[in-house]
C-alpha positions in Angstrom: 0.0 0.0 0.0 1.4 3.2 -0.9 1.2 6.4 1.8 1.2 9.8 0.9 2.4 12.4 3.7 1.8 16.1 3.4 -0.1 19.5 4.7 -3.4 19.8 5.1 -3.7 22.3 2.8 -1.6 20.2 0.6 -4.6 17.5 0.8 -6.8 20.5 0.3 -5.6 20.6 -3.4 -5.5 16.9 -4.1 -9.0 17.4 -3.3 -9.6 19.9 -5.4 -7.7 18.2 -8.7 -9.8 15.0 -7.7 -12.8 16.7 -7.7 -11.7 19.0 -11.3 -11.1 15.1 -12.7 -14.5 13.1 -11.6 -16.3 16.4 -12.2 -14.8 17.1 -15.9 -15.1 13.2 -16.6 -18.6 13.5 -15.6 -19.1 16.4 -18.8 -19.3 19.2 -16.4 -16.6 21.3 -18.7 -17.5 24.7 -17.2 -15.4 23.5 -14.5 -12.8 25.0 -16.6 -13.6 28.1 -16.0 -13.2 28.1 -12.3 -9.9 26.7 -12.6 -8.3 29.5 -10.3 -5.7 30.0 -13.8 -8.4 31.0 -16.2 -10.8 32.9 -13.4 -7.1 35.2 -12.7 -6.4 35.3 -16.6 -10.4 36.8 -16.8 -9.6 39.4 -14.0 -6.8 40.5 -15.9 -8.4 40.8 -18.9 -10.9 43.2 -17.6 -9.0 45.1 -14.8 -7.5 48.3 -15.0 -3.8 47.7 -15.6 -2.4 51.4 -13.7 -1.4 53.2 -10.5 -4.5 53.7 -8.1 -5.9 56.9 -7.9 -9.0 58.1 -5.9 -12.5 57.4 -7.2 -10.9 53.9 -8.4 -13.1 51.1 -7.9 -11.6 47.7 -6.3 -12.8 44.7 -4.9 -13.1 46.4 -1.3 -14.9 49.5 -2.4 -14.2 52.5 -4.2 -10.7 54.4 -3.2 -11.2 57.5 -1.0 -7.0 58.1 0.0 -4.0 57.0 -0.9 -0.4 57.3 1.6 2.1 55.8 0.7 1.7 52.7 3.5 -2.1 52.5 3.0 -5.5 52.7 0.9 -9.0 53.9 2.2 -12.2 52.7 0.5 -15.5 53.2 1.1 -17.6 50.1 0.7 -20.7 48.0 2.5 -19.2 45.2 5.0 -22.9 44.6 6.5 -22.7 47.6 9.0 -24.1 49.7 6.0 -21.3 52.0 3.7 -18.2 52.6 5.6 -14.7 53.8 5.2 -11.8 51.3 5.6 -7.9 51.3 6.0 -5.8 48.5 4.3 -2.4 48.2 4.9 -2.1 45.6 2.8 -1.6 47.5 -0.5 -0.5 44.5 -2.5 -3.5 42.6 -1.8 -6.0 45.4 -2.9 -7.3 44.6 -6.8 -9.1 46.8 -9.1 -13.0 45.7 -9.9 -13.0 44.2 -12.9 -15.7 45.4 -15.7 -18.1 42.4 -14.3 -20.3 42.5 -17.6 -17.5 42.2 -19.9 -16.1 39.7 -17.7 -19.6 37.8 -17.5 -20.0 38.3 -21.3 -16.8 36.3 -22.0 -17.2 33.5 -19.6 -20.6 32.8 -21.7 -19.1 32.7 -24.7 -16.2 30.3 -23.3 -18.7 28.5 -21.6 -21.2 27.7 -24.7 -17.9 26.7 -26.7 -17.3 24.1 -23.6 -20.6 23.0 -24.4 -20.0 22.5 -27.8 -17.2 20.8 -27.3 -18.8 18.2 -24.6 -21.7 17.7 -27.1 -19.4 16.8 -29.6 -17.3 14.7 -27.5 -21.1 12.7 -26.1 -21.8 12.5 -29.6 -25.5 13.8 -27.9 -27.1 16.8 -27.6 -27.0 18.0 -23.9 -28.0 21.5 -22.5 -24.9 23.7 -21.1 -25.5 23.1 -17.6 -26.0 19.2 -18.3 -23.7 16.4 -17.5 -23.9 13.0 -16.4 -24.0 11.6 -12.9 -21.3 9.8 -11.0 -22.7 6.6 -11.7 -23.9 7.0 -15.0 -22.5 4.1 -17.1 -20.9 6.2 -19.7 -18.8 7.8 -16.7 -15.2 6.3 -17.0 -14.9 4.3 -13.2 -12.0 6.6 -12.2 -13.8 9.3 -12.0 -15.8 7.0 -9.5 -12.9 6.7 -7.8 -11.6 10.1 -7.5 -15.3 11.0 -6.0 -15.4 8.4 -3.0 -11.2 9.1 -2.7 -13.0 13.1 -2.0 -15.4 11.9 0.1 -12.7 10.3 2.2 -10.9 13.4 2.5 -13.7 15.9 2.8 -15.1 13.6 5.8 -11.4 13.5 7.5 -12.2 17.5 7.5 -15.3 17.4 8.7 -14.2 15.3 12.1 -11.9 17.9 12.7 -14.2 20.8 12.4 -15.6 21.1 16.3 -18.6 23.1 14.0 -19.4 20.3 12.1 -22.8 20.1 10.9 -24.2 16.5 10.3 -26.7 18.2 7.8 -23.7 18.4 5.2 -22.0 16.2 2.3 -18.9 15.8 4.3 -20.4 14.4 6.9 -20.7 10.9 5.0 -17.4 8.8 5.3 -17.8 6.9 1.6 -18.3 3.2 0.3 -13.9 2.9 -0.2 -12.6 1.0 2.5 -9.3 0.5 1.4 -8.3 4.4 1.7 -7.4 5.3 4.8 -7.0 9.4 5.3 -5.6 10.8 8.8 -5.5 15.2 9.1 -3.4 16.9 11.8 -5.6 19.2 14.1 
């Protein structure tokens, strides 16, 4: 049996790739888009590519001062509009132009669906796919999901919030996986 040691957040990812592989398997292509490359490469595309100056829009509000150490914006945080200080400069990104931004990921997501469709040999809607256990579904892809479920239900027993109303509060039908996570 092979054993696989690393971070949590390490497992986090393999997660993540396993779920991108049963989920793309499956025919859900618009997956693709939320691969974190392409949803960055989309932000670029539609971001301001200059300096901040006040009156610029960002992801925390619109600029109301600039120092050289930190930005204010004003924005809503769920106490109503307020003004904010962020000292974390780096970590402050423009607002992209959301309809030109939406506009694109429809196009890129009806060419996904044409290329599914094409490789079903079926007409299926955009959001359409087939299920886990769907026959046509390559059985990897089977595997990858109950090799997530292991992992997501490793998370939940270390959540002391757990919920038992959730996904990840199922264990999975592998037995032959065995997932340990560091609290």
């Amino acid at each position: 049996m092979a054993k696989i040691e690393c971070t949590n957040d390490q497992l986090r990812l393999i997660q993540k790739a396993l779920d991108f592989y049963s989920r793309v398997g499956m025919g859900q292509f618009n997956e693709i888009v939320e691969h974190p490359t392409f949803e960055k490469s989309l932000y670029r595309q539609f971001s301001p590519n200059k300096p901040f100056e006040v009156g610029d829009q960002t992801m925390r509000g619109e600029i109301t001062k600039i120092t050289k150490n930190a930005i204010w914006t004003k924005g809503h945080w769920g106490n109503g509009e307020e003004v904010r200080k962020w000292a974390d400069i780096e970590n402050i990104q423009y607002s992209p132009d959301w309809e030109k931004l939406h506009t694109k990921e429809n196009e890129v997501k009806n060419q996904l669906n044409v290329a599914r469709n094409l490789l079903y040999g079926e007409e299926m809607s955009r959001n359409g796919s087939w299920g886990i256990h769907n026959n046509q579904v390559d059985e990897s892809c089977r595997e990858a999901f109950e090799i997530i479920q292991k992992i997501r239900y490793q998370f939940w027993l270390a959540n002391p919030n757990r919920s038992n109303m959730t996904v990840d509060s199922t264990d999975g039908r592998l037995t032959n996986i065995k997932v340990e996570i560091d609290e």
